[in-house]
C-alpha positions in Angstrom: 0.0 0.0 0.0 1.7 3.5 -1.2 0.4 6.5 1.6 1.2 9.8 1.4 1.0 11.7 4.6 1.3 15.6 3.9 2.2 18.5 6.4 3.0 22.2 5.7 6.9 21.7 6.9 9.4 19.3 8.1 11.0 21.2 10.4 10.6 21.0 13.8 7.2 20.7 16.3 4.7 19.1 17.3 3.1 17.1 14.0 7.0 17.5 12.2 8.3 15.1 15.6 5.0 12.9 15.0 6.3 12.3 11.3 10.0 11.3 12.2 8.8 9.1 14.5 6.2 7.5 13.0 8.9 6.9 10.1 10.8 4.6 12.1 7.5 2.0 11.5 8.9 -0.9 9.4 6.3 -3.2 7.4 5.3 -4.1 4.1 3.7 -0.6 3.1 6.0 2.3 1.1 5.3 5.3 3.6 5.9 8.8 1.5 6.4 12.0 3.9 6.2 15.2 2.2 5.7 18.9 3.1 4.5 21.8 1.0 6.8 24.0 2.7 10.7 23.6 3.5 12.4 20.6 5.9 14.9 20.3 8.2 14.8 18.5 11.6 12.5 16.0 11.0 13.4 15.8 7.1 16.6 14.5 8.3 15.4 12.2 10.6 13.2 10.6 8.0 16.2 9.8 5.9 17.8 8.3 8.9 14.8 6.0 8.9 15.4 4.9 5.3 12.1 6.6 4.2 11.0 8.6 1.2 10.9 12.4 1.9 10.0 15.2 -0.7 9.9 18.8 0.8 8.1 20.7 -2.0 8.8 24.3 -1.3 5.3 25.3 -2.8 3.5 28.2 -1.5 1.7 27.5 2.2 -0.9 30.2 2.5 -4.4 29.2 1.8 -5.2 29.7 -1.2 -2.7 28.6 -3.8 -3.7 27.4 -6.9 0.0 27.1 -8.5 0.3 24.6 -5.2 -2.8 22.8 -5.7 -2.1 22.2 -9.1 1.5 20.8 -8.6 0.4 18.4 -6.1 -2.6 17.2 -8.2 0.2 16.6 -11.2 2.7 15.0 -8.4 -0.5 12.5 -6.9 -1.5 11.4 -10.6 2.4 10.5 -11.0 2.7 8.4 -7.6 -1.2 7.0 -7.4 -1.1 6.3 -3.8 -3.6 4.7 -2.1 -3.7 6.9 0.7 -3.4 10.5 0.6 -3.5 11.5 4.9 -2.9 15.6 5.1 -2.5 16.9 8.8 -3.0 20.8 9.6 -4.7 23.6 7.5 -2.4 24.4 4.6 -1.7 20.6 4.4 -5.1 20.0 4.5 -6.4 22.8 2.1 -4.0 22.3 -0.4 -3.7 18.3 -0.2 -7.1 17.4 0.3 -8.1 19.3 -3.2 -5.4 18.2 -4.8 -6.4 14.7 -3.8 -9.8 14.5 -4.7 -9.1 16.0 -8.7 -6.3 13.1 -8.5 -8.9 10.9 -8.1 -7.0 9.1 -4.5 -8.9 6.6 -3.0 -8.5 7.2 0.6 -8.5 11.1 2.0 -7.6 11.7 4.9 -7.5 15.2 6.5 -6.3 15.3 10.3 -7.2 18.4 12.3 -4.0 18.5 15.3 -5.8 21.2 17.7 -8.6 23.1 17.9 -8.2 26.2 15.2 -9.4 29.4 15.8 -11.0 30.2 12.1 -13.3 33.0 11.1 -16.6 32.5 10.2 -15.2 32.6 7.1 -12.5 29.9 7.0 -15.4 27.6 9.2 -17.1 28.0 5.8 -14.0 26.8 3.6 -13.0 23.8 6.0 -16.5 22.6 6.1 -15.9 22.2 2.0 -12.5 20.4 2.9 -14.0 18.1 5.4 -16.9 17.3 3.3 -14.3 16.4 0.2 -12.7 13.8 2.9 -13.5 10.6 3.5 -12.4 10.5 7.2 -11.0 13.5 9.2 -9.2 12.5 12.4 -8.3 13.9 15.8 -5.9 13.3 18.1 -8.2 13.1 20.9 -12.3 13.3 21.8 -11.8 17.1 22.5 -10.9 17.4 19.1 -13.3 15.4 17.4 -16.2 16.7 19.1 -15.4 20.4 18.1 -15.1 19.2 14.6 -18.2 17.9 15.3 -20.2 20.5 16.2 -18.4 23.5 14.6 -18.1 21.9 11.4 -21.1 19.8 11.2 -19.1 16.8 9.7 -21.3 13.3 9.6 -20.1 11.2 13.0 -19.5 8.1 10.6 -16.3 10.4 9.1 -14.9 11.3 12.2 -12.1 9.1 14.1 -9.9 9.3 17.1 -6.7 8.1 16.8 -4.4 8.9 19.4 -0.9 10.1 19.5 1.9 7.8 20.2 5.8 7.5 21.5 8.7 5.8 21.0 9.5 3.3 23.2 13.2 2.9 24.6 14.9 -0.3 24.2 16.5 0.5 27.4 15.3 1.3 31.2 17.1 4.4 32.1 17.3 5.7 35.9 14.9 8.4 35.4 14.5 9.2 39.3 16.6 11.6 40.6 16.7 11.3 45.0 15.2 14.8 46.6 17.2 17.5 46.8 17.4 20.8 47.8 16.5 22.4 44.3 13.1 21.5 42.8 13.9 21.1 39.0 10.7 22.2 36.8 10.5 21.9 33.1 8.2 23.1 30.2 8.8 21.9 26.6 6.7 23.8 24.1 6.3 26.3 21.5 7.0 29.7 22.9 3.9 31.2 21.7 0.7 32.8 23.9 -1.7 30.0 23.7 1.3 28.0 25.5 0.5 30.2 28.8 3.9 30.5 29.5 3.7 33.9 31.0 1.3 32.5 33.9 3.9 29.7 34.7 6.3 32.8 35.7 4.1 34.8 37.3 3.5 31.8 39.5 7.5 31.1 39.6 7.6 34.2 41.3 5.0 33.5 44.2 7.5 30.3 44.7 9.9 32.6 45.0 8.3 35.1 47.7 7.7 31.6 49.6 10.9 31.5 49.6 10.8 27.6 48.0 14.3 26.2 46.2 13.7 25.7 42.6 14.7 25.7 38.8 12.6 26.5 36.0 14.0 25.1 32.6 12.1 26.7 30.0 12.7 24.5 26.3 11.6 25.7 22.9 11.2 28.8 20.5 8.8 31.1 19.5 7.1 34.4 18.8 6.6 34.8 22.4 10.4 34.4 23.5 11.5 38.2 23.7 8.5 39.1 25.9 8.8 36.0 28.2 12.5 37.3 29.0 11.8 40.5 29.5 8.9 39.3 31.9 11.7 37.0 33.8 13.9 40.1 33.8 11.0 42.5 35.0 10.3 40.0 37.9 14.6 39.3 38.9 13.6 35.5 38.5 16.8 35.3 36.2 18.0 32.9 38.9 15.5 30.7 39.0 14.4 30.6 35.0 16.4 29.5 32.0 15.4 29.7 28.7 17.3 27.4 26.6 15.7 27.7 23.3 15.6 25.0 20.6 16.8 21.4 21.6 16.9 18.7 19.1 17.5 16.3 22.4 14.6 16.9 25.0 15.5 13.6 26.5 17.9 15.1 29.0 15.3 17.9 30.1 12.6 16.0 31.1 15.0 13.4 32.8 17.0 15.9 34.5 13.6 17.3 36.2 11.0 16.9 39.0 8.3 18.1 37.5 6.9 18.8 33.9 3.9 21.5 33.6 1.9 22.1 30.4 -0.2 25.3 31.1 -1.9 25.9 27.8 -5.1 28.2 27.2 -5.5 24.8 24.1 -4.3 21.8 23.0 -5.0 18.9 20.6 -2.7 16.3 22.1 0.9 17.3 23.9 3.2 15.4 22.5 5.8 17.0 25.5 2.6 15.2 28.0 3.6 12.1 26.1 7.2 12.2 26.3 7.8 13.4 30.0 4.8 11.2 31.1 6.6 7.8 29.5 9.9 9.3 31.1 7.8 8.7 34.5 8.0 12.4 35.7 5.1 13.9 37.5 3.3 16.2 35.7 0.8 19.1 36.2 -1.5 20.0 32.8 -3.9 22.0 32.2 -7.8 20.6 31.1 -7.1 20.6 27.6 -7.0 18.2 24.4 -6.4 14.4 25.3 -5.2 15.5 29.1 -8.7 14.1 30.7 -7.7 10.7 28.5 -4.1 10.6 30.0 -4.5 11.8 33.2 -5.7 10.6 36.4 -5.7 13.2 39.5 -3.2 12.0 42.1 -3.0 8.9 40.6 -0.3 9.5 37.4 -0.4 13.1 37.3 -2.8 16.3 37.7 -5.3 18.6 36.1 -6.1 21.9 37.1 -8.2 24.4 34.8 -7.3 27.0 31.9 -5.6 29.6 33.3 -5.7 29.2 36.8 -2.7 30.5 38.7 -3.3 29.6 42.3 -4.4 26.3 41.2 -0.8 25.9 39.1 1.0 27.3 42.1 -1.0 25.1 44.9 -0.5 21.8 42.5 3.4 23.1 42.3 3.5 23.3 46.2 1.7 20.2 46.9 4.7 18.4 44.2 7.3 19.1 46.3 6.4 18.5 49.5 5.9 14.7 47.9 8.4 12.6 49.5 10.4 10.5 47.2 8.3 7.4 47.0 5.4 9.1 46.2 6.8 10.7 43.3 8.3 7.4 42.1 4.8 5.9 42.2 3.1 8.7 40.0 6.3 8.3 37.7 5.6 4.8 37.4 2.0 5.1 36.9 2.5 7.5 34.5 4.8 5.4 32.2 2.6 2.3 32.6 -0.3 4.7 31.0 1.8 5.6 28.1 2.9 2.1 27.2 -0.3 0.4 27.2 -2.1 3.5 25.5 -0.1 5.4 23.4 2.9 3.0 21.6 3.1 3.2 17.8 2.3 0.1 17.0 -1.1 0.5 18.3 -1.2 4.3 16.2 0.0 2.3 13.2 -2.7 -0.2 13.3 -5.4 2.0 13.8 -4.0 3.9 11.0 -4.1 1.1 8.8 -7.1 -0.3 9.9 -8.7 3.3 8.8 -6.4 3.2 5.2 -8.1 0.3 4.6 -11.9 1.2 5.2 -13.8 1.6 1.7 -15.5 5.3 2.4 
């Protein structure tokens, strides 16, 4: 089976990570990973994996009919069976393009909850009606699809996120000390909520608590969160490290991992620090309700609540160790029997192979 999954760039985030990984899947079918726009990070990691990568370099912005018409002319050529896009561009662009190349099997994946206009509500109701399935990440997802798009329940899936499971058990508990290590891996960009994090970094700080916060990641946000650190004299306490192609080392290297985001579709940074059997604090978005069980593997507090972030922090630390190595623990054992990509892959498959 030839499948073509489509994004707008192979660079780095959230769905460009989803695609490297996922490219380390080795079966029978000839996987094809392309962008419209450019590549990098995860380009590069897909020829690691020995898989086919084209990086267009069309135009992005909705509409292009120059890229439309290439990838119509590029789908005839390659007659997949398959034809899965994943965010707007990819999926106004691809799924067009798809349906005039006459593909089988349209897939168009929605990886958050968009913010359109009336107006763009209007355009992705065409593209979702021109699919044969659209897909979410998680049941938050779906169900706004559902009722701000009006899509027919038969075309909508959830199929979760996955990670990549280490051939090796690493000692991923580090014994109390006196510094509290906190970490955040995200997209420096507002509806991250990174701002309240610091605002509540410096309550720790009047409280006089012993901490770190690591803060990992770029964006459009990053000038304003400095000056913020540097408005508040928390440069002691919070690093900004930018970019790191190896998160590993953060999440392991911490106590805690907090997502505080106003919206999500599915963290893959939840994923990875939850499988690295960290304790973590998110807030009630996306797939977090799925993944998380209060107390038991982790917490959830609500959007945008800063005593609530900064109680939850409090009550973290004054965990004694064994404690923490039980949510760790939990944690992992949630990710491996949930979220591996084997399971993705076969739900994937099983969806490939559905006559719409």
């Amino acid at each position: 089976m030839k499948i073509i999954r489509l994004t707008t760039f192979l660079d780095f985030g959230g769905i460009e990570s989803k695609m490297a990984n996922l490219s380390s899947i080795s079966d029978d079918n000839e996987w094809i990973f392309c962008s419209l726009g450019k590549g990098g990070t995860a380009e590069k990691k897909i020829i690691e994996n020995k898989k086919k990568v084209i990086c267009f370099n069309y135009p992005y912005k909705i509409p292009s009919i120059i890229t439309i018409i290439n990838l119509y002319f590029y789908l005839k050529k390659q007659k997949p069976l398959v034809l899965h896009s994943a965010g707007s561009e990819a999926n106004f662009h691809g799924v067009i393009a798809a349906k005039l190349a006459r593909v089988p099997v349209i897939i168009a994946e929605e990886i958050g909850i968009p913010n359109h206009s009336k107006l763009a509500k209007i355009v992705f109701n065409f593209i979702y009606k021109l699919s044969d399935f659209v897909v979410g990440e998680s049941h938050s997802v779906v169900e706004n699809l559902k009722i701000n798009y009006n899509i027919n329940q038969n075309k909508l899936k959830v199929i979760p996120n996955f990670t990549l499971f280490a051939s090796e058990e690493k000692t991923l508990f580090k014994d109390k000390n006196d510094t509290f290590r906190i970490v955040s891996v995200s997209r420096l960009e507002p509806v991250k909520n990174i701002e309240g994090m610091i605002k509540v970094m410096k309550k720790l700080q009047q409280q006089k608590f012993t901490f770190k916060f690591t803060v990992v990641g770029e964006g459009s946000s990053s000038r304003a969160l400095k000056k913020l650190v540097k408005q508040l004299n928390l440069e002691n306490v919070v690093e900004f490290v930018g970019y790191q192609k190896n998160t590993e080392k953060y999440y392991i290297d911490s106590d805690l991992y907090i997502i505080n985001s106003f919206s999500e579709g599915f963290s893959n940074s939840l994923l990875e620090a939850m499988y690295l059997k960290k304790m973590c604090i998110t807030t009630n978005v996306g797939a977090a309700s799925e993944m998380i069980k209060n107390d038991i593997n982790g917490w959830i507090i609500p959007v945008n609540d800063e005593n609530e972030l900064y109680q939850k922090i409090i009550n973290s630390i004054k965990l004694n160790v064994e404690s923490r190595k039980t949510i760790g623990n939990n944690a992992r054992k949630t990710i491996i029997e949930n979220y591996s990509l084997q399971n993705h892959v076969n739900k994937l498959l099983q969806l490939y192979k559905t006559k719409p």
